[in-house]
N, C-alpha and C positions, 0 to 999 in steps of 0.2 A: 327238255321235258315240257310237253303242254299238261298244265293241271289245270282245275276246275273246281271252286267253289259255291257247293250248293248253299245259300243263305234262306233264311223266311223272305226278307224282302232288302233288296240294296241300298234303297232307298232312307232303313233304319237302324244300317248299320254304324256303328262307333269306331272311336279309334280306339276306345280302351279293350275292345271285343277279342278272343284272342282268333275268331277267324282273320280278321284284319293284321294283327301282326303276322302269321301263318302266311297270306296272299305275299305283304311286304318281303317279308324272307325271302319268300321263293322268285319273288320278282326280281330282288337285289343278288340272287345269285343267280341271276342271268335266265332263269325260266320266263316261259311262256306264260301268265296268272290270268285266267278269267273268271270273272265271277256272273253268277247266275242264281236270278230270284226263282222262289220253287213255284211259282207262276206263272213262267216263262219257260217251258219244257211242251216238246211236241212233240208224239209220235208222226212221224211223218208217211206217201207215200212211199219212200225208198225201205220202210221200214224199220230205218235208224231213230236213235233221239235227237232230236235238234232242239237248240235253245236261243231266243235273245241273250245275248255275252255282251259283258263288258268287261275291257281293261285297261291299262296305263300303257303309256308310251316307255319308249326302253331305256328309260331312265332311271338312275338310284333316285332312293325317297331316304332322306335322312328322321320324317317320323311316319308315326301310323295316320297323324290329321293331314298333313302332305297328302301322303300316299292316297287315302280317301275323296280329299279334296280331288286330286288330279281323272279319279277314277268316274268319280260322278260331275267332273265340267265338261268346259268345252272343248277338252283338249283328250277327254274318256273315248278312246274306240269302241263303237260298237258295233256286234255283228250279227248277222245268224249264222252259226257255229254248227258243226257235224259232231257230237259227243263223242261219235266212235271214232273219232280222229284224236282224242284224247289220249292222254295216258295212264292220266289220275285222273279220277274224278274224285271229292273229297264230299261227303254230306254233312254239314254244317247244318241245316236246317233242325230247329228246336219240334218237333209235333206237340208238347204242351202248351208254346205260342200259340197255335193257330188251332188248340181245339172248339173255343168258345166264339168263334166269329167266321174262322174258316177251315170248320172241317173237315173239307173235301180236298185241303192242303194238306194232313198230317199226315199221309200215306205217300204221298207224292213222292219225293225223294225215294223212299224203299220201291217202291213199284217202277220209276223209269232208269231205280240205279241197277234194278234186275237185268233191262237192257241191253245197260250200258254194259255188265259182265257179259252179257252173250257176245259181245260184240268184240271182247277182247281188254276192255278197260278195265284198270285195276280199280274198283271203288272200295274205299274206306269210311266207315269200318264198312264190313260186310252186308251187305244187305237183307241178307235173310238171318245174318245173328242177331240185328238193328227190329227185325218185327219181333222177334223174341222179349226185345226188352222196351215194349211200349211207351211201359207204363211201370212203376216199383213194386210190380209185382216178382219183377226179374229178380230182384233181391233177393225172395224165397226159395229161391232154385239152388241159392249157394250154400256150402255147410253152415247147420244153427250156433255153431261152436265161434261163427265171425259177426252173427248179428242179433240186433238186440229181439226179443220175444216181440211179436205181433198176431195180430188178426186184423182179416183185410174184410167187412161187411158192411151194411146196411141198416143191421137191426140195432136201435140204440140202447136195447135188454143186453143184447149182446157185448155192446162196446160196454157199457156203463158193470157188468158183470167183470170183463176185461182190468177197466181201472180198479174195481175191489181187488181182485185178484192180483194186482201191479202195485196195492199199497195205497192206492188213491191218486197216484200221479202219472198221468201218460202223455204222448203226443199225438193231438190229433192232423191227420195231413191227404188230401184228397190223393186216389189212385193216381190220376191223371193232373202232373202239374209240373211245375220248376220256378225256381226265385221265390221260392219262400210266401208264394201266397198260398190264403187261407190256410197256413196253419197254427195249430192252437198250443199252447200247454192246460191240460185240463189239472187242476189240484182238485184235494180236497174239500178246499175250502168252495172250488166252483159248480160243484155238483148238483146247486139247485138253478144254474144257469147249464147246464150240461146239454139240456134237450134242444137250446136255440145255437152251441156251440156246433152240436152235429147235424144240427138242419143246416147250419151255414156252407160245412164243409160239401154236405150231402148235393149238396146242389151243381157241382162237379162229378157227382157216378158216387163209386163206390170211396170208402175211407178206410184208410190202415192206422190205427190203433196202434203205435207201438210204446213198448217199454222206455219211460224217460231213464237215461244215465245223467247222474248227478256229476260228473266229470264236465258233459256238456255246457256247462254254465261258464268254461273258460274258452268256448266254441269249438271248432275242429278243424280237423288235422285237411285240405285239399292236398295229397298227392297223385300226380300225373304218372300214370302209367304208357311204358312203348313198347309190343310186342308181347305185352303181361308183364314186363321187367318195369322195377320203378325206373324215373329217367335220372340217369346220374350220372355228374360230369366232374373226376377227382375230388369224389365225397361229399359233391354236393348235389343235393336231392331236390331234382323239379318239385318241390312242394311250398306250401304257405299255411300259416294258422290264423282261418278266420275268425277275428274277434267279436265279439256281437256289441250291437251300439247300446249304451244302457237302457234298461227296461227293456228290453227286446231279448224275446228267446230263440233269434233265429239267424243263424251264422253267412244268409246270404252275401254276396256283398250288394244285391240288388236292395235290399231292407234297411242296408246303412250299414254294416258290419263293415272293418278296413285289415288289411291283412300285413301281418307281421314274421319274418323269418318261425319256421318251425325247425321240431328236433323231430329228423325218423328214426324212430328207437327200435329196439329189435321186436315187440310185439307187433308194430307194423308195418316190418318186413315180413316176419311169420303169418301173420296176416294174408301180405300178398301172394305167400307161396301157396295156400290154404287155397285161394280162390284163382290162381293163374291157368289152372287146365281147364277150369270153363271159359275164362275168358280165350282161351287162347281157342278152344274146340269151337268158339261162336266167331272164332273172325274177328276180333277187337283188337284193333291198330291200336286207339288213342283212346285213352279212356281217363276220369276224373275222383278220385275215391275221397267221401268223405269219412273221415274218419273221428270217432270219439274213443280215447284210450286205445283196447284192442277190439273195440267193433266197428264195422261198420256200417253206416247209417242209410248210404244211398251210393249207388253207382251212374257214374253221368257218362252216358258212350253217343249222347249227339250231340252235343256243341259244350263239352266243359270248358270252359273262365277260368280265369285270371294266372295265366302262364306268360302274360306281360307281369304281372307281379312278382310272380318266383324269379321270370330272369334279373328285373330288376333288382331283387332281396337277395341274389346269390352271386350276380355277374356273370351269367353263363347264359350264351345265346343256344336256349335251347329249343324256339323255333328252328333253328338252322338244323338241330340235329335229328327233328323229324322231319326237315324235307330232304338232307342227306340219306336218311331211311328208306326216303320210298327212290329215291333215286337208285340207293343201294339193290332194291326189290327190284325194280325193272329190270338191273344191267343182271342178276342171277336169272331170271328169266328169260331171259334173249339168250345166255349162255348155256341153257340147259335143255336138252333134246325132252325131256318126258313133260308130258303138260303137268302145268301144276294150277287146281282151282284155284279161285278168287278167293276164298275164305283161308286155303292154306299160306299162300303170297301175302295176305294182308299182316299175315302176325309171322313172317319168316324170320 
């Protein structure tokens, strides 16, 4: 199998990243891994995408710093690469990275993985279920019975009406973002600082106002989802509970939060059944759910973190079992006469 990792830049990629274990997996089980910065993409005259590529030589990597290391030395192959020679192509690239400096890259990925599906490659997740969810406005599209009350505006009458209405306690957090910047917990008590809280935020677009859960204060629940199913390998659930660093009300682990074994209990399994026909009708291969008690809080469908954590916290290499998955995908689709689109393949 030739797969293909779309990154923001290779350059600033980690090993603790989990596209990097993801490349590793599929490397060490004998695939084809290349990766590519969302920079390096050309439409060309033949009409195809081509990319600057890099990857490792065909040898096991026993970690993800190895495996990086070799990727970016002197010993990294690089090349220019025909996409549609691919098989996978996977979009890894964050669009809340690169909206403040390079805007002209958050579309990138969706617009050349468009493409790449013409051309026969299977790209994950979907690329037109991927525009759908920008930004966390995608959240409001799923039953209100899974997430907590918001308002997504501008007007700070409105927000400041919002927290009366919430009891005096909300969270403030821009449309457009990820990793835990600028956001706020607004209380009661900050009300007469409230106007310079939502100029802060404001200054990335719009602001979603949502209803604080008091639960949150023990952080949330990361479960990984494959094909809409949570991932689980004899009862143990691709998940982690991220802890917040104290004084901090934000469960990133990019803010400082560290993660610890979680319990999936059955509200957040019902949970996922609640929300699985949309993911599954948008194309959503892999996806990251944060969760507080039985809501949840935000859905991560372009580069969710820390599935080097849950393997580590549970013992189960379950990178291997998402590139087993799309390997699984390809060989049903080679075996099967009726076309089947890209959106239906990506969640078979």
């Amino acid at each position: 199998m030739k797969i293909a990792f779309i990154v923001n830049n290779i350059d600033t990629e980690k090993a603790g990243y989990t596209s990097t274990h993801l490349g590793m997996a599929a490397s060490n089980l004998g695939h084809e891994v290349w990766y590519i910065s969302v920079s390096d993409l050309t439409y060309d005259t033949d009409e195809n995408i081509h990319a600057q590529a890099m990857r490792v030589r065909n040898i096991k990597h026993r970690s993800c710093k190895n495996y990086l290391d070799d990727l970016r030395g002197k010993d990294g192959i690089r090349e220019y690469i025909n996409v549609a020679e691919l098989d996978v192509l996977m979009l890894r690239n964050d669009p809340a990275e690169d909206a403040a400096n390079r805007p002209w890259a958050r579309l990138a990925g969706i617009n050349f993985g468009r493409f790449a599906v013409r051309s026969g490659v299977l790209v994950v997740n979907d690329p037109d279920g991927l525009s759908q969810a920008m930004n966390k406005l995608y959240l409001q599209q799923f039953p209100n019975e899974v997430r907590p009350r918001a308002i997504v505006s501008r007007d700070r009458d409105q927000i400041k009406s919002f927290a009366r209405d919430m009891g005096g306690t909300i969270v403030l957090k821009p449309l457009y973002g990820s990793g835990g910047r600028n956001v706020f917990l607004l209380r009661p008590e900050d009300i007469p600082n409230a106007h310079q809280m939502i100029e802060s935020v404001s200054r990335d677009g719009y602001i979603i106002a949502q209803e604080y859960l008091p639960k949150a204060v023990h952080g949330d629940t990361r479960l990984f989802l494959l094909n809409g199913e949570p991932m689980c390998h004899k009862g143990r659930y691709a998940a982690i509970q991220r802890v917040r660093a104290d004084g901090d009300m934000r469960s990133n682990m990019t803010a400082g939060a560290h993660s610890e074994a979680a319990v999936v209990a059955e509200p957040i399994l019902a949970l996922v059944e609640t929300i699985r026909p949309q993911l599954r009708h948008d194309g959503m291969f892999f996806v990251g759910l944060d969760i507080v008690g039985d809501k949840l809080m935000e859905i991560n469908v372009f580069s969710p973190g820390g599935l080097e954590s849950a393997e580590a916290l549970c013992g189960v290499k379950f990178s291997h079992m998402i590139i087993h998955d799309l390997e699984r995908k390809l060989e049903h689709r080679n075996n099967t006469e009726r076309h089947i689109s890209n959106k239906e393949l990506a969640v078979l």
